[in-house]
Backbone bond lengths (Angstrom), bond angles and torsions (degrees), N, CA, C in turn:
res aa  C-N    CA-C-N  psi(-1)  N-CA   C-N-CA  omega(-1)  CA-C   N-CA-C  phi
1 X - - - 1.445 - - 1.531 109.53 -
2 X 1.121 123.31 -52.42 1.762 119.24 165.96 0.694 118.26 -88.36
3 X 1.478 142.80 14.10 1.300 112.59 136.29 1.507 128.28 -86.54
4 X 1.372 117.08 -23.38 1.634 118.32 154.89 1.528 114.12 -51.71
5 X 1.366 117.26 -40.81 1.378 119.43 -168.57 1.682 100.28 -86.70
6 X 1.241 135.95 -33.69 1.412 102.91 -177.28 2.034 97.91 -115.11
7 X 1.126 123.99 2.45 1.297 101.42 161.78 1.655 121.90 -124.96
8 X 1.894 117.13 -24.48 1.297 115.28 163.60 1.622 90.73 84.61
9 X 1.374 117.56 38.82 1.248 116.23 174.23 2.066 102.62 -169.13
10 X 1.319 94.01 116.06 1.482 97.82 158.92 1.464 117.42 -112.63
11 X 1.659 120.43 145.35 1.393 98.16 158.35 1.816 102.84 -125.05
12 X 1.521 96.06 128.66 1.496 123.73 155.03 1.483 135.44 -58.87
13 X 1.462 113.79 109.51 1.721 116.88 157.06 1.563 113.36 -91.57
14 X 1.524 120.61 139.11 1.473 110.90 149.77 1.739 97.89 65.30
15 X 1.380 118.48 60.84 1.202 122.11 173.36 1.595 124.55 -134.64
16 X 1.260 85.25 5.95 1.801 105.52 129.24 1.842 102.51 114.86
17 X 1.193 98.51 4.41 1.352 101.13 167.76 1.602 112.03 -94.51
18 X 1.699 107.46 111.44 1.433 103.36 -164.72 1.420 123.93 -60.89
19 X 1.340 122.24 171.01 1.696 110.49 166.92 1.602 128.60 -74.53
20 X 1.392 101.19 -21.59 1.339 100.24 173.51 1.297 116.27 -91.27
21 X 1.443 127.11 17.57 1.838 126.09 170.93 1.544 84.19 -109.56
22 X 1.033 128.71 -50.41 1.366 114.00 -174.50 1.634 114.77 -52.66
23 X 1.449 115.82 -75.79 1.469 104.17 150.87 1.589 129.41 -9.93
24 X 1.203 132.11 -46.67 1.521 137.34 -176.70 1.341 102.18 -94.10
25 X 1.397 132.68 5.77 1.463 129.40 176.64 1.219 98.64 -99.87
26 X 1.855 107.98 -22.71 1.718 99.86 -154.40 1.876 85.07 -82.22
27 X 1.053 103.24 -63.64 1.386 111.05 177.83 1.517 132.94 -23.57
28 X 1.346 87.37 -49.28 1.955 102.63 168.05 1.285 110.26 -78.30
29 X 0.918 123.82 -61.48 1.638 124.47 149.51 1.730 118.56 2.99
30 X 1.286 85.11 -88.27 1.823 106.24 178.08 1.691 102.52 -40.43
31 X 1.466 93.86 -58.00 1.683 85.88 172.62 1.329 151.73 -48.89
32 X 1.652 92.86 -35.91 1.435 107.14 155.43 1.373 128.86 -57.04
33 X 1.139 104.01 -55.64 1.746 131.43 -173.36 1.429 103.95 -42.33
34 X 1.672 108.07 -43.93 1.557 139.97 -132.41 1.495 102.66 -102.89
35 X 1.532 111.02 4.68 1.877 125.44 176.34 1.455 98.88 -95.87
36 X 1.612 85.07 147.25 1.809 104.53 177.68 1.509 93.12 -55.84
37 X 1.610 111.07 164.32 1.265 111.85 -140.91 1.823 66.90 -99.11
38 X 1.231 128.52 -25.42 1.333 126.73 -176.75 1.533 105.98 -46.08
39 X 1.492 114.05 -77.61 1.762 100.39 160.61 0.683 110.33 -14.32
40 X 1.703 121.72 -105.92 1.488 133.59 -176.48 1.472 122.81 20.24
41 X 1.585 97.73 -83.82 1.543 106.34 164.60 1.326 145.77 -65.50
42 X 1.510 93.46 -31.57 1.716 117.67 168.59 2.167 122.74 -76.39
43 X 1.253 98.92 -24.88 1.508 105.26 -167.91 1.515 109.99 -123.20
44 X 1.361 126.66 -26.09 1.159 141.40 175.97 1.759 129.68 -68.26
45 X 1.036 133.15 107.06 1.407 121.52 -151.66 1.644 79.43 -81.33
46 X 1.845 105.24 144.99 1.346 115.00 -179.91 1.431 117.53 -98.42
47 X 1.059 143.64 158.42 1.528 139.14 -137.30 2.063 87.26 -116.14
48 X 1.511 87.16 120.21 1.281 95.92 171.69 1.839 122.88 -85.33
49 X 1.097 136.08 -146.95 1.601 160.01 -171.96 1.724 95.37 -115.00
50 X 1.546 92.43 -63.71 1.563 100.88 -174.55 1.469 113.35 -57.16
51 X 1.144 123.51 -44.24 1.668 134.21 -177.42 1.341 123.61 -104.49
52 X 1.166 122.06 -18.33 1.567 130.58 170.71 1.593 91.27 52.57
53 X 1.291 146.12 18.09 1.327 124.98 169.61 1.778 100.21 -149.63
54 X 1.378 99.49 150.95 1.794 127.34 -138.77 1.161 130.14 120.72
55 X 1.184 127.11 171.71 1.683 124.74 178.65 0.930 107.53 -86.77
56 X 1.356 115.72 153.10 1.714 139.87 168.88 1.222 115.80 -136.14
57 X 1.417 113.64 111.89 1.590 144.13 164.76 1.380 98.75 -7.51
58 X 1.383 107.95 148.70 1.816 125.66 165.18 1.934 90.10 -82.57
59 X 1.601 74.89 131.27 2.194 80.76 -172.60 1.173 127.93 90.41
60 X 1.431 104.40 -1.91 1.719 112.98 -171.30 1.575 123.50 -99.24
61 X 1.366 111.12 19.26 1.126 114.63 164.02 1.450 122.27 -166.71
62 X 1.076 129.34 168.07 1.517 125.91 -149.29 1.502 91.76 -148.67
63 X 1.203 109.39 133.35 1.911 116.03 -170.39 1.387 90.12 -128.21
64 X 1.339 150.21 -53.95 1.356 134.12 155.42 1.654 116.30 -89.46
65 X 1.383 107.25 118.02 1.847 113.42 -162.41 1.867 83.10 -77.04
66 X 0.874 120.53 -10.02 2.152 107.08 178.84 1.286 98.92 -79.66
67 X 1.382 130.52 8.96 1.681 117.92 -173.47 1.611 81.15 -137.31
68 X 1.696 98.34 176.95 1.373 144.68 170.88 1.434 91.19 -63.22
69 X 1.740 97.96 160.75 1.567 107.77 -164.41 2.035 95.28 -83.37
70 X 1.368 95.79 133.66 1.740 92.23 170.41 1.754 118.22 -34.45
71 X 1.461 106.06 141.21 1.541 110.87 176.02 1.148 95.69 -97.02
72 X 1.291 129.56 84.15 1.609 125.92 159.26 1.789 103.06 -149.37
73 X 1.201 111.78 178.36 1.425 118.04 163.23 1.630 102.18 -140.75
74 X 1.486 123.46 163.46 1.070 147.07 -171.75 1.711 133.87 -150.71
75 X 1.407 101.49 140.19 1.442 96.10 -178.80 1.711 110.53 -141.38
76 X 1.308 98.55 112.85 1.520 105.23 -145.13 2.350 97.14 -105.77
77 X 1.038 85.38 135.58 1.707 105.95 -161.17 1.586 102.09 -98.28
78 X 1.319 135.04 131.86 1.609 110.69 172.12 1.688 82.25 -118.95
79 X 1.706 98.32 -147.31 1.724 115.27 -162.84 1.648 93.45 -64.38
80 X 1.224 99.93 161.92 2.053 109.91 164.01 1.715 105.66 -52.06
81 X 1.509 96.99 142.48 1.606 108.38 178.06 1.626 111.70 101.85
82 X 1.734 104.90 -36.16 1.269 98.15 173.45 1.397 140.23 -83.82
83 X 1.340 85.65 -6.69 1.781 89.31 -168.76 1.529 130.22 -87.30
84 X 1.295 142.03 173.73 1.353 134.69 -163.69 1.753 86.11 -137.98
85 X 1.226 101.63 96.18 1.709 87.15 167.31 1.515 106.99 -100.47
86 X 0.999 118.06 34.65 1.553 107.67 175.81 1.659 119.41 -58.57
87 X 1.378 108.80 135.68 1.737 102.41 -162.54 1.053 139.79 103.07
88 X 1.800 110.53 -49.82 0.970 134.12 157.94 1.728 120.94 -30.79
89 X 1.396 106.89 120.16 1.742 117.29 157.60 1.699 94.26 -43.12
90 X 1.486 107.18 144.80 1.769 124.62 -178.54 1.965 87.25 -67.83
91 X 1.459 107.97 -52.12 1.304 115.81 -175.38 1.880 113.14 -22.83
92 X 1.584 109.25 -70.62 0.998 139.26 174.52 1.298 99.52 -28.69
93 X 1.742 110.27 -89.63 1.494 145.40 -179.94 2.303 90.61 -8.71
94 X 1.566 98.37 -72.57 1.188 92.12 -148.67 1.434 104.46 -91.96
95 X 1.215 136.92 30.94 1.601 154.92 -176.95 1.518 94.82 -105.86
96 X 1.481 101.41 -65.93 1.467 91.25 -172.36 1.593 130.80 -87.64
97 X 1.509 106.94 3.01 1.659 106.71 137.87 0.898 121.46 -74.89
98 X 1.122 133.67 -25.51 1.688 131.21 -174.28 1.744 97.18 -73.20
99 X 1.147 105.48 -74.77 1.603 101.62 -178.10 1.324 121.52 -45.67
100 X 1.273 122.26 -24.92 1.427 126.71 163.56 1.635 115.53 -50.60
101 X 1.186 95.65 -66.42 1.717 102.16 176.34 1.435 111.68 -52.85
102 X 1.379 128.16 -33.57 1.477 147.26 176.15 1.909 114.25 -55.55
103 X 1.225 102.71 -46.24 1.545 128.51 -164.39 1.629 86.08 -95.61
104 X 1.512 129.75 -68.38 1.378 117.86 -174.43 1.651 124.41 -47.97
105 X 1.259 102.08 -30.68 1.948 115.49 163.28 1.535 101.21 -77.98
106 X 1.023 149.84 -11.09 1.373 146.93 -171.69 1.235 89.07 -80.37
107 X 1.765 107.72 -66.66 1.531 130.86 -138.49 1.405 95.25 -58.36
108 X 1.391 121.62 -36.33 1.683 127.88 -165.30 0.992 114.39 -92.79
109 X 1.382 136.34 -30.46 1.136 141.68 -178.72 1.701 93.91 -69.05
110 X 1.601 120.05 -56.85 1.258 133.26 -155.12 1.649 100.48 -44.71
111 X 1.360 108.34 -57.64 1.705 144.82 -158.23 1.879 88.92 -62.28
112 X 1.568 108.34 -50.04 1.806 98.09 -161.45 1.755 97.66 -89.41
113 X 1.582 112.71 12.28 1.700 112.72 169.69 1.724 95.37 -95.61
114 X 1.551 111.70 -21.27 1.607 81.88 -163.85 1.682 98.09 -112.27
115 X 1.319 118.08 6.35 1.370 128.54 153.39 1.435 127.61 -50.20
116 X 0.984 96.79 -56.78 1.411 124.80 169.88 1.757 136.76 -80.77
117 X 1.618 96.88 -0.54 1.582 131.27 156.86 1.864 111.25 -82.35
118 X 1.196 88.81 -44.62 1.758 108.26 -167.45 1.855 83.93 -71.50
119 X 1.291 140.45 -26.28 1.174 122.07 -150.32 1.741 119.49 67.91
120 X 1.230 121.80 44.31 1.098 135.50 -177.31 1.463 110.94 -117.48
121 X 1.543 104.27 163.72 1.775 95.97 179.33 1.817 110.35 -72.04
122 X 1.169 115.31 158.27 1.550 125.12 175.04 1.614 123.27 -8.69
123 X 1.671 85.71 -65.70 1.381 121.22 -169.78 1.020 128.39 -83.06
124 X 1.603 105.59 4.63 2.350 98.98 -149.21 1.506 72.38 -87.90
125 X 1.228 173.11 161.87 1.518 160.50 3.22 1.724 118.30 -94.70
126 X 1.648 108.32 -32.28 0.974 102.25 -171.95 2.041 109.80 -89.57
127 X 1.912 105.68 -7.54 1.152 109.33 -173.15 1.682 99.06 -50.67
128 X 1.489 108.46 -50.96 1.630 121.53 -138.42 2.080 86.80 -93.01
129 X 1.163 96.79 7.22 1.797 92.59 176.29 1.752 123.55 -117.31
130 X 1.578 86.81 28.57 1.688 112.28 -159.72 1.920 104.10 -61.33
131 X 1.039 117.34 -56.81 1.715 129.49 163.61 1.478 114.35 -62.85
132 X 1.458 116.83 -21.15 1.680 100.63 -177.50 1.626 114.89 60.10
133 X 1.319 107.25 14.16 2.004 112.22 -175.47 1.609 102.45 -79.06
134 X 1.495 114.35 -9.32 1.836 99.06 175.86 1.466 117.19 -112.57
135 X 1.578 110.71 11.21 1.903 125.91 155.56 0.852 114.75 -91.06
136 X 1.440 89.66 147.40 1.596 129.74 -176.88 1.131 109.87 -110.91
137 X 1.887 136.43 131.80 1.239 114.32 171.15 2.147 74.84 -110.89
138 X 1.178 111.82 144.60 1.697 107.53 -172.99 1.955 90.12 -139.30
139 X 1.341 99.45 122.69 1.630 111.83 173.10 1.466 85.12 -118.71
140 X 2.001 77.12 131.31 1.752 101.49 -177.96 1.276 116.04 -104.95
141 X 1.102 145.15 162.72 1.255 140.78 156.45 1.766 130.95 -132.12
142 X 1.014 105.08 108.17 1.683 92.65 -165.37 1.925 87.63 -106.94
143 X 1.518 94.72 139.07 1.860 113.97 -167.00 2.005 67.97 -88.10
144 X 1.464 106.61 155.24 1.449 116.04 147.22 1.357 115.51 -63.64
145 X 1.346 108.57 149.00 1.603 136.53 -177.40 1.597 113.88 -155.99
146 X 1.324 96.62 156.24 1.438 117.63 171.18 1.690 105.48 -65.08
147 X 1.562 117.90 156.46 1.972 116.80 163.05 1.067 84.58 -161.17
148 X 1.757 97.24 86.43 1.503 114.14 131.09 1.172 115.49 -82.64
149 X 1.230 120.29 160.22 1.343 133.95 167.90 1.538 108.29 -65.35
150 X 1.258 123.11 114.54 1.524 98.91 165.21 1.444 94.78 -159.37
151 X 2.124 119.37 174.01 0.900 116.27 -159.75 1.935 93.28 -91.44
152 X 1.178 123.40 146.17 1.776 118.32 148.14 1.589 112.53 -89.29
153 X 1.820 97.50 122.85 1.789 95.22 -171.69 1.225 94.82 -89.34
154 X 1.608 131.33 -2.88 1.093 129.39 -168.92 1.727 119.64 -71.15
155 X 1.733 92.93 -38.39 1.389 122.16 171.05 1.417 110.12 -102.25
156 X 1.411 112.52 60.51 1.809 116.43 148.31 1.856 105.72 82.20
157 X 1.864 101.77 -12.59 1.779 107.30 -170.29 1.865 94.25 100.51
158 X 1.346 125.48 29.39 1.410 114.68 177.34 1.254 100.37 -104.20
159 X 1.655 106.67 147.15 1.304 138.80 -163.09 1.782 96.97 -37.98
160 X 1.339 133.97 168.19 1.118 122.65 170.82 1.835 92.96 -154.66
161 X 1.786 115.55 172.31 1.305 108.49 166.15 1.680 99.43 112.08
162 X 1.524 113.23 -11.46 1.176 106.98 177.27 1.559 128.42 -81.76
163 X 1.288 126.06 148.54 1.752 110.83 -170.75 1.867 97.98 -89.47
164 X 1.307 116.16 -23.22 1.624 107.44 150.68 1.373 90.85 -171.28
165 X 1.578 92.31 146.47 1.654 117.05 163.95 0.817 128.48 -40.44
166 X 1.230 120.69 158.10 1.607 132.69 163.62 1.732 113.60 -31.83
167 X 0.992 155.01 156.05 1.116 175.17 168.98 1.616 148.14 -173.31
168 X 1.494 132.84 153.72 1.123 131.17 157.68 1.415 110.15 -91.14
169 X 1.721 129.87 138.91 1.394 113.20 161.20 1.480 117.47 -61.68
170 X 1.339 116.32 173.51 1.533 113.23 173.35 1.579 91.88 -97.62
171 X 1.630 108.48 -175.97 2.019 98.98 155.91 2.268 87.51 88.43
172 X 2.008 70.38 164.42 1.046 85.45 -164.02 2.001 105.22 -88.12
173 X 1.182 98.67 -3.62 1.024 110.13 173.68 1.779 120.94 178.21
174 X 1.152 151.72 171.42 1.218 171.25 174.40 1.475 131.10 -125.42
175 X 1.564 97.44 93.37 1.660 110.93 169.81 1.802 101.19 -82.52
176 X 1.860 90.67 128.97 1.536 100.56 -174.91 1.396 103.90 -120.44
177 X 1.173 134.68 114.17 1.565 138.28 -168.97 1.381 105.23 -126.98
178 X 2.039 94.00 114.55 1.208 112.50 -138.80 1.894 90.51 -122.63
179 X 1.252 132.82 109.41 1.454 148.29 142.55 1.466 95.39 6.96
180 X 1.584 104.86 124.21 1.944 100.58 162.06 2.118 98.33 -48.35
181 X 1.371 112.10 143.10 1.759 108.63 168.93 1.437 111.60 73.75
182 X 1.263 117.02 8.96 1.443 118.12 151.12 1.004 121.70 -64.40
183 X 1.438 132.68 131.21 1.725 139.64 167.54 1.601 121.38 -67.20
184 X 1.739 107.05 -8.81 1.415 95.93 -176.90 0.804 122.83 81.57
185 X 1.538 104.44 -164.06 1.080 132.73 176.94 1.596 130.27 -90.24
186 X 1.529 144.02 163.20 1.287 137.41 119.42 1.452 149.32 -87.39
187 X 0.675 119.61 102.05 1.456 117.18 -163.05 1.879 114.03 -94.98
188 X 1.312 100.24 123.13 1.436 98.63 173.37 1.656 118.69 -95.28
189 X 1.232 104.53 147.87 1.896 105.70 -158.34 1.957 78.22 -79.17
């Protein structure tokens, strides 16, 4: 409970998503990422409003509209039944069901530890998370780039160079599964 309440950051060991599915996400992952961008656009079902799951273009979305469009791309997975892997490496396909099922036992377990922090009954988070219809499992990919500082005249003279904007997550929370030698995150107090 205080540590959500005074920093809004936990970090997790051994929380039950193994190392070797993670490993096979990174891998399938890469593979995805790792298609001519011609695929990409041509074979890849693209992530709608209505479905929040499909790929989305490097540049294709903007999480703070005062900046340049995020330098990343994404391919965002929801519960079984929903997804369109058309295109998709088989690799991919069966990584990110697996991790789904992996992350959905996380997500519940996570919810009846911090239920039960709050002094609440067991269940009150995981009752109202019975369908899993408001998760996201979302694999990111940021290509390397230059961050210079510079102005975009395209965007009004706003700052540009960022791999994504400023933001709040949505959700009741955000599992971030981060590469041994990842830099993370930034967080502003």
């Amino acid at each position: 409970n205080r540590a959500c309440r005074d920093h809004g950051f936990i970090f997790l060991v051994n929380f039950g998503i193994p190392q070797d599915l993670q490993d096979r996400a990174w891998a399938a992952s890469e593979e995805l990422f790792g298609m001519s961008e011609e695929d990409k656009m041509g074979k890849l079902s693209r992530i709608t409003p209505e479905t929040n799951t499909g790929y989305l273009p490097f540049m294709g979305e903007t999480l703070n509209t005062g900046r340049a469009a995020d330098r990343k791309e994404a391919f965002n997975v929801r519960r079984e039944g929903t997804n369109d892997y058309r295109g998709c490496p088989q690799s991919y396909t069966e990584a990110a069901g697996e991790l789904w099922g992996a992350v959905e036992k996380f997500a519940k377990r996570y919810s009846m530890a911090c239920a039960l922090a709050l002094g609440l009954p067991t269940h009150y988070f995981t009752s109202k998370m019975r369908e899993m219809d408001l998760c996201t499992v979302r694999f990111l990919h940021y290509p390397p780039c230059e961050f210079e500082a510079c102005e975009d005249p395209g965007r009004g003279g706003v700052k540009a160079g960022l791999r994504v904007g400023e933001h709040t997550d949505f959700g009741a929370f955000t599992l971030l599964l981060l590469r041994e030698g990842a830099m993370g995150l930034q967080i502003m107090p």
